[in-house]
Structures are given as structure tokens and as C-alpha cells.
C-alpha positions as CSV (number, residue, x, y, z in Angstrom):
1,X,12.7,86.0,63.1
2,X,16.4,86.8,63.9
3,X,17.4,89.9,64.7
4,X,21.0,91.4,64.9
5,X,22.2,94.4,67.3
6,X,24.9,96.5,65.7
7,X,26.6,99.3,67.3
8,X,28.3,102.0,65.0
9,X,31.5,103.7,65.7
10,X,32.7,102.6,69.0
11,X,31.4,104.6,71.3
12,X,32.3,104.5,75.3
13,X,28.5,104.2,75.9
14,X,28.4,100.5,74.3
15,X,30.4,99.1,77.1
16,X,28.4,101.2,79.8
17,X,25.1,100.8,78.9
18,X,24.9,97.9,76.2
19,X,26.9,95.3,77.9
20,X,24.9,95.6,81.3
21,X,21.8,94.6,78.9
22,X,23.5,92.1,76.9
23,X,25.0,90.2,79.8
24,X,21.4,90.2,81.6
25,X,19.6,88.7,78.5
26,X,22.3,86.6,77.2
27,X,22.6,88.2,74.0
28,X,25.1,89.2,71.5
29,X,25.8,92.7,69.6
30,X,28.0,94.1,66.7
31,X,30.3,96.9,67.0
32,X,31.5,98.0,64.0
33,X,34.6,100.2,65.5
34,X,36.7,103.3,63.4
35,X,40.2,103.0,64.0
36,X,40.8,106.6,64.5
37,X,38.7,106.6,67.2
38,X,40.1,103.8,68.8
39,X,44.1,104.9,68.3
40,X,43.1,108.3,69.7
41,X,41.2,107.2,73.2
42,X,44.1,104.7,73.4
43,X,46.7,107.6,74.2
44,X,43.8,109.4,75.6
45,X,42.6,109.2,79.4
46,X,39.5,110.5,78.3
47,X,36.9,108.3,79.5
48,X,33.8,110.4,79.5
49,X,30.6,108.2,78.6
50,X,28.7,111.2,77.0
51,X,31.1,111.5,74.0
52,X,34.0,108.9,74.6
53,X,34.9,106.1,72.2
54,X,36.7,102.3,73.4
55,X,40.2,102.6,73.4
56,X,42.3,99.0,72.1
57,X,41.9,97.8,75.9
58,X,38.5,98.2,75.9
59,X,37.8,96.7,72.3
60,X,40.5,93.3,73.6
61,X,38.0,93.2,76.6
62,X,34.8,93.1,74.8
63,X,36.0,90.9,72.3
64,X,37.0,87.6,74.5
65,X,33.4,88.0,76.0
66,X,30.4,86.3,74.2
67,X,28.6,89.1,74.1
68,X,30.3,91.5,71.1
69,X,31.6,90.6,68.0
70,X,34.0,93.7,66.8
71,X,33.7,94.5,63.2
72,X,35.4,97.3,60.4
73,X,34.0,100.8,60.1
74,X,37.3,101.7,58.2
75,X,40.1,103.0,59.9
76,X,39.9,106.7,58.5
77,X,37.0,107.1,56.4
78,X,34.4,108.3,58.9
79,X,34.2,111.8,57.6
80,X,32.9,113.9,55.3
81,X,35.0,116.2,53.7
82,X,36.8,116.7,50.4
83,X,34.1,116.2,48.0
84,X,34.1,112.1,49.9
85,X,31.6,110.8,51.8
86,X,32.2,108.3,53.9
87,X,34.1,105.3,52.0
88,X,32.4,106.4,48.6
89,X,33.9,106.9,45.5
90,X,34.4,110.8,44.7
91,X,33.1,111.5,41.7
92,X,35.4,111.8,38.6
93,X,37.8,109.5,41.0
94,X,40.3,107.0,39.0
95,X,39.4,104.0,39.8
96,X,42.8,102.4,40.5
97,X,43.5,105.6,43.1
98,X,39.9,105.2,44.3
99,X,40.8,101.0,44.7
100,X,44.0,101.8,46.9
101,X,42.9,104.2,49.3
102,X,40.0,102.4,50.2
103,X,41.3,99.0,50.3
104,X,45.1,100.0,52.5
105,X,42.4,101.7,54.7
106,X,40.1,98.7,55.4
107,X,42.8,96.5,55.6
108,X,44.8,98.7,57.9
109,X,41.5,98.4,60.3
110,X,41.3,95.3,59.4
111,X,44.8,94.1,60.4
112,X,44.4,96.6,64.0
113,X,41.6,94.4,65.0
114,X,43.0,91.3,64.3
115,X,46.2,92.4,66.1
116,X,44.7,93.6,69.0
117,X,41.9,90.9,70.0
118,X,43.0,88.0,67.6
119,X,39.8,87.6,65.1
120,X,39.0,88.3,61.7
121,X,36.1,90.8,61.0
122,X,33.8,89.2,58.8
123,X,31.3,92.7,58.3
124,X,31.9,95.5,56.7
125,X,29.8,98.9,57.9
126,X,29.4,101.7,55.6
127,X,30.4,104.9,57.5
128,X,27.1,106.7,57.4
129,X,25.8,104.2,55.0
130,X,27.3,105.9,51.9
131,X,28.4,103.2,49.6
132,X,29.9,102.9,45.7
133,X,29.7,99.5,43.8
134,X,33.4,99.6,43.7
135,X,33.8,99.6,47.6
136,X,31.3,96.3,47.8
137,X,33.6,94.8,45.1
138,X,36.9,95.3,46.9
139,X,35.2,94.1,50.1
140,X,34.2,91.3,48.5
141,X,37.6,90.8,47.1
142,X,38.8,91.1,50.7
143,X,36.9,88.5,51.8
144,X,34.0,90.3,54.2
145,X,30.8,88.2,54.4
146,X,28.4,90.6,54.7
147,X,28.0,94.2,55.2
148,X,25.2,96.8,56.7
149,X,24.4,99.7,55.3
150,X,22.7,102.5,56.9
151,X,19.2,102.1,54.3
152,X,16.2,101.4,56.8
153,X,13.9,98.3,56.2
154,X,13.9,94.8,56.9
155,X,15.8,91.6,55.5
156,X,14.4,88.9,54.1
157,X,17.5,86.1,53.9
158,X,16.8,83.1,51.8
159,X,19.0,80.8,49.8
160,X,20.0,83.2,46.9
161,X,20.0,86.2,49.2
162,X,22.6,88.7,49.3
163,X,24.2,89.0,53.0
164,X,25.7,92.5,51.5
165,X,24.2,96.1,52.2
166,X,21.6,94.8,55.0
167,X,18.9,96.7,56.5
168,X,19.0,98.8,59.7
169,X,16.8,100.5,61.4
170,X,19.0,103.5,63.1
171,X,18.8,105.0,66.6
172,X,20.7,108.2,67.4
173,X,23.7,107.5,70.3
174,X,22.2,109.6,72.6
């Protein structure tokens, strides 16, 4: 009965009380990370673990260890504001206008991570699970694997089964 660890977000607390735990069971976690986030404790020297997210350095770090795998949370689609919510389609939204902002924005996080620890993210992560059937179709088209959604319940994996909009059981970060 596998289980997987996903972090969302990228928050400063991963790295101070996670990777302790991971390193001391041999484990392995996700981190889906959002780009903002990242860019702005990068030029930050902000380092507070109560509210604090990784900065690049960090994210480089964590990634050449064999204890995180870093995925995309988008790189500025972790709001809700304007009628959006999260990466969803707005509705009455064209869908060509719809296709482009979402798509230059996963593959601008998409290209950061790369660029900064040298791996392809494989998983997509809904920002607060919201999701459209046009955003699984572009990610699709972008060539993710799998994505989580924020929908509690279990996963049962078998041979035909969908590795898109998993499961997860969610914990506050506090």
C-alpha cells in the first residue's frame, strides 16, 4: 500500500521540519513549489520558518538530495481573485485566451525549475485543488504524468487507472 508525501506551496517549514524526518526514515516527499513564492524569497533575506517560503537556493539544495522531488504549482496562479480560482477556467472565458495564460504560466514554472535544479517536473498540483477539464488537457498536452488535486479519498491504481487528479488527504501548514 504505497503512500506518497506531497508538500504544497514551498513553504520554509518543509526544509526545517520535513527533511529532519525524511532523512531519519529514508523517505522521499513532493514539493509542489509556486514560482512567485520562490522569485520573491530569492531577493528576500527573509528566512522566518513561521511564514517563509524556499528561495531557488533552497529548492537546488533539496533537489540533488534523495529525499524531495520538486514539482509545478504554477508560477502565478496561486490566488484567488478576479472571478479565477486558482488555475481554473473563469467562466464565460475564451478558450484560446484561457489556453494561453494557463499554459505560458506552467511552462514558465516549468522552465524555472528545470533551470534552476536540472529536472523535469513530471506532476502537476492544482493550486487549492480547483481544476477545469481544459487545464488537465493542456497539462496533458505538456507532457505532466500525473497530477493531485486537493479532493480527499484514497487511490486505487490499477492498469487502466488514471494517474491524473489523485487523492489527498490535506493537513493545514501550521
Amino acid at each position: 500500500k504505497p503512500v506518497m508525501l506531497t508538500f504544497d506551496d514551498g513553504y520554509l517549514s518543509y526544509l526545517e521540519y520535513a527533511v529532519p524526518l525524511l532523512s531519519q526514515y529514508d523517505m522521499t516527499a513532493v514539493v509542489s513549489v509556486v514560482g512567485t513564492y520562490a522569485d520573491a524569497y530569492t531577493k528576500s533575506k527573509d528566512r522566518s520558518v513561521s511564514y517563509g517560503y524556499l528561495n531557488w537556493e533552497d529548492i537546488r539544495a533539496l533537489s540533488s538530495s534523495s529525499h524531495t522531488e520538486i514539482q509545478n504549482h504554477t508560477y502565478d496562479m496561486h490566488k484567488i481573485n478576479n472571478n479565477r480560482k486558482g488555475c481554473a477556467k473563469k467562466r464565460g472565458e475564451d478558450d484560446a485566451h484561457y489556453q494561453k495564460i494557463f499554459t505560458e504560466d506552467v511552462l514558465k514554472m516549468r522552465n524555472l525549475i528545470y533551470e534552476h535544479t536540472g529536472k523535469q517536473a513530471n506532476c502537476f498540483t492544482y493550486p487549492f485543488g480547483y481544476f477545469c477539464k481544459e487545464a488537465e488537457t493542456e497539462i496533458k498536452k505538456m507532457g505532466f504524468s500525473m497530477s493531485l488535486s486537493c479532493t480527499e479519498g484514497l487511490n486505487y491504481i490499477g492498469r487502466d487507472t488514471s494517474l491524473f487528479k489523485l487523492h489527498r488527504y490535506n493537513r493545514a501548514h501550521n
